[in-house]
N, C-alpha and C positions, 0 to 999 in steps of 0.2 A: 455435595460437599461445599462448604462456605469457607471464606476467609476475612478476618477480619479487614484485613486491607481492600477489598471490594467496592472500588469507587473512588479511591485517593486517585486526586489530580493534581499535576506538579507542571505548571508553567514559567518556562524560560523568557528572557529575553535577548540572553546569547548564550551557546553553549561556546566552552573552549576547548572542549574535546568530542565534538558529535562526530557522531560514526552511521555509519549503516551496517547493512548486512555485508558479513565475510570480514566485519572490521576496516573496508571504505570512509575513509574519513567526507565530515557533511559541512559545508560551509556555513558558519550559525555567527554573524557577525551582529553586533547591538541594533537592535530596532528594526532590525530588516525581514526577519520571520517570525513565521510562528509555530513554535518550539514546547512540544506538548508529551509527556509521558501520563498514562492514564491504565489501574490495577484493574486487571480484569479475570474473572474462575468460569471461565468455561467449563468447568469438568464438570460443576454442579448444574448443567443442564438437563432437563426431563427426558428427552429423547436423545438417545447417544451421543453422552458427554464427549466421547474421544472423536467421534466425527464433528461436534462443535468444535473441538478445541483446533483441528485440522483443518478446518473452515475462518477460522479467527480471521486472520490477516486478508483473507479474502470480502469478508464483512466489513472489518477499517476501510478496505479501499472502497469500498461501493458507498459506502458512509461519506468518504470523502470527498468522493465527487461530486455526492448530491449536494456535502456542504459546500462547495466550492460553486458550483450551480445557483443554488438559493440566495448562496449570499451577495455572489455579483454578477452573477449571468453569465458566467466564463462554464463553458462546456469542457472535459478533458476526458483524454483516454487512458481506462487502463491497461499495463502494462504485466505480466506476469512475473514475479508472483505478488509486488509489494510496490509498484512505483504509478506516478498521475504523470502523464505528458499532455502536451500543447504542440500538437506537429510530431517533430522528432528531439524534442526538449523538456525535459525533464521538471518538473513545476513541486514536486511534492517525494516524499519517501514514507516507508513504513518500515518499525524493525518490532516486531515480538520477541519478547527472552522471557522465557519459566522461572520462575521465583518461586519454589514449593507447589504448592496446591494453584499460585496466579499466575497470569500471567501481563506482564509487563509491557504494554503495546505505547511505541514511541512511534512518532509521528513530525514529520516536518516542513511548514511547506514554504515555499520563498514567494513572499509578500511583496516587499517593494524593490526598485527597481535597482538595485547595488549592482556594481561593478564588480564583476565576479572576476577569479583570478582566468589567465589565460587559456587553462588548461580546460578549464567549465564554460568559458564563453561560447561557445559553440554546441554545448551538450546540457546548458541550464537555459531559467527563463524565470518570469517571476508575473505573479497576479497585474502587477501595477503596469509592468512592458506589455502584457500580452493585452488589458484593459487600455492604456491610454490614459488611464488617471488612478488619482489615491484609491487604497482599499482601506476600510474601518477594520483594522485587527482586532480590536474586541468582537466588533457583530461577527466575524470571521467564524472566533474563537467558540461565541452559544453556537454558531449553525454546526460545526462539527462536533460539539460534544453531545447537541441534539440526537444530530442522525446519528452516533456513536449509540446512543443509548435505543436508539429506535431497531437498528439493525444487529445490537445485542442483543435485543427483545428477540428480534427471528429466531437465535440462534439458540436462545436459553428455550425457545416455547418448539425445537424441533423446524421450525418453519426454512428449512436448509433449501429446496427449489426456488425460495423466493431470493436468497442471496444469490445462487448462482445462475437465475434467468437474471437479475439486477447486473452481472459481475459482466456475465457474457453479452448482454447489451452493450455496455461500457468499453470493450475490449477489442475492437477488433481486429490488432493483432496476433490475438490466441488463432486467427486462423490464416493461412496463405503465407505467413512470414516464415524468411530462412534465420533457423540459428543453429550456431553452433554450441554444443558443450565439449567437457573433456568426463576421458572415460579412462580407468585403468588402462586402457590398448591405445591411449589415443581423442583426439580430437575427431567428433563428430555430427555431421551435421543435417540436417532435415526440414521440414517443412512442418508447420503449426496445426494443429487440425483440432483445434479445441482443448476445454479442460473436462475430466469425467467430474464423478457426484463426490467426489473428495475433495476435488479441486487441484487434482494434480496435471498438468499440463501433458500433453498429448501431441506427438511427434513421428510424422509419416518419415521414415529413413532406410532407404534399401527398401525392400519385400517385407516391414515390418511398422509396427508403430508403439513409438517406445513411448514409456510412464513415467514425467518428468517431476520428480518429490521436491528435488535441492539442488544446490551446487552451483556453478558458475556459469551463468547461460550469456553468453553473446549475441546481440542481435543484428542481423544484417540490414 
């Protein structure tokens, strides 16, 4: 299935209302990231559109690294199910939202080195602190819409092992780390053991290992 909007790119250069996932407001102050929404239909994939579409956000992120990698030699980890860290800071985010038949993959990462509010400094980080000098937010800008389009390619031609051998490289927190979620009964919490072939995160807890889709994960 197509849609006509397949490929609009809409670049910011501050938002005044970014948000993440769950509605998390994103610090998007003038000049200082890079601030990117980009329409994408997964559904119209060859090999099971709804297993691409499931995989989406997992492919941004592997996209994102490599562009983050290529473009300035900064290495980052990913994070489940949508964020790039440097240590235990926070360098970049990803939000997917369904628009019809597309879907709406927003993306943001912090560029230069601002003064972040109180509450972020300790839990943010940015290209230019983590590097030691300026980064070119244009070259920035082709290297992630590059790989955007490389590792959409996987996903429209079926090539799904290749995103998530890429994804679980990049990660390795999906294994050995404590978190917690909440559950109808409660707060609960377990140990990481991987994401399966959906890309749903995978959590050793009690005598069991639970199937992590959504929802509010805590990281210890």
């Amino acid at each position: 299935m197509s849609d006509e909007r397949e490929g609009v790119v809409v670049v910011a250069d501050e938002q005044t209302a970014g948000r993440g996932r769950r509605g998390h407001s994103w610090f998007s102050p003038p000049g200082s990231g890079l601030y990117v929404s980009v329409v994408l239909v997964p559904s119209r994939a060859c090999v099971d559109p709804a297993r691409a579409t499931r995989l989406l956000t997992l492919a941004v992120g592997v996209a994102l690294a490599e562009a983050v990698e290529a473009a300035a030699g900064l290495r980052v980890d990913l994070k489940w199910p949508n964020d790039l860290y440097v240590a235990r800071r926070k360098l970049a985010g990803i939000l997917a939202e369904a628009s019809g038949d597309a879907v709406v993959v927003g993306y943001g990462i912090n560029v230069t080195a601002t003064s972040f509010p109180p509450e972020l400094r300790d839990r943010a980080t940015s290209m230019e602190s983590e590097l030691g000098r300026a980064c070119d937010r244009p070259a920035l800008l082709a290297e992630t819409l590059a790989a955007i389009a490389g590792r959409y390619a996987d996903l429209l031609e079926g090539r799904f092992d290749a995103i998530l051998d890429a994804w679980r490289r990049c990660a390795p927190a999906a294994n050995g780390a404590r978190v917690t979620w909440t559950t109808p009964g409660g707060e609960v919490s377990g140990v990481t053991a991987g994401i399966d072939d959906d890309g749903a995160l995978l959590v050793r807890s009690a005598d069991r290992v639970e199937r992590i889709v959504g929802g509010e994960l805590k990281w210890d």
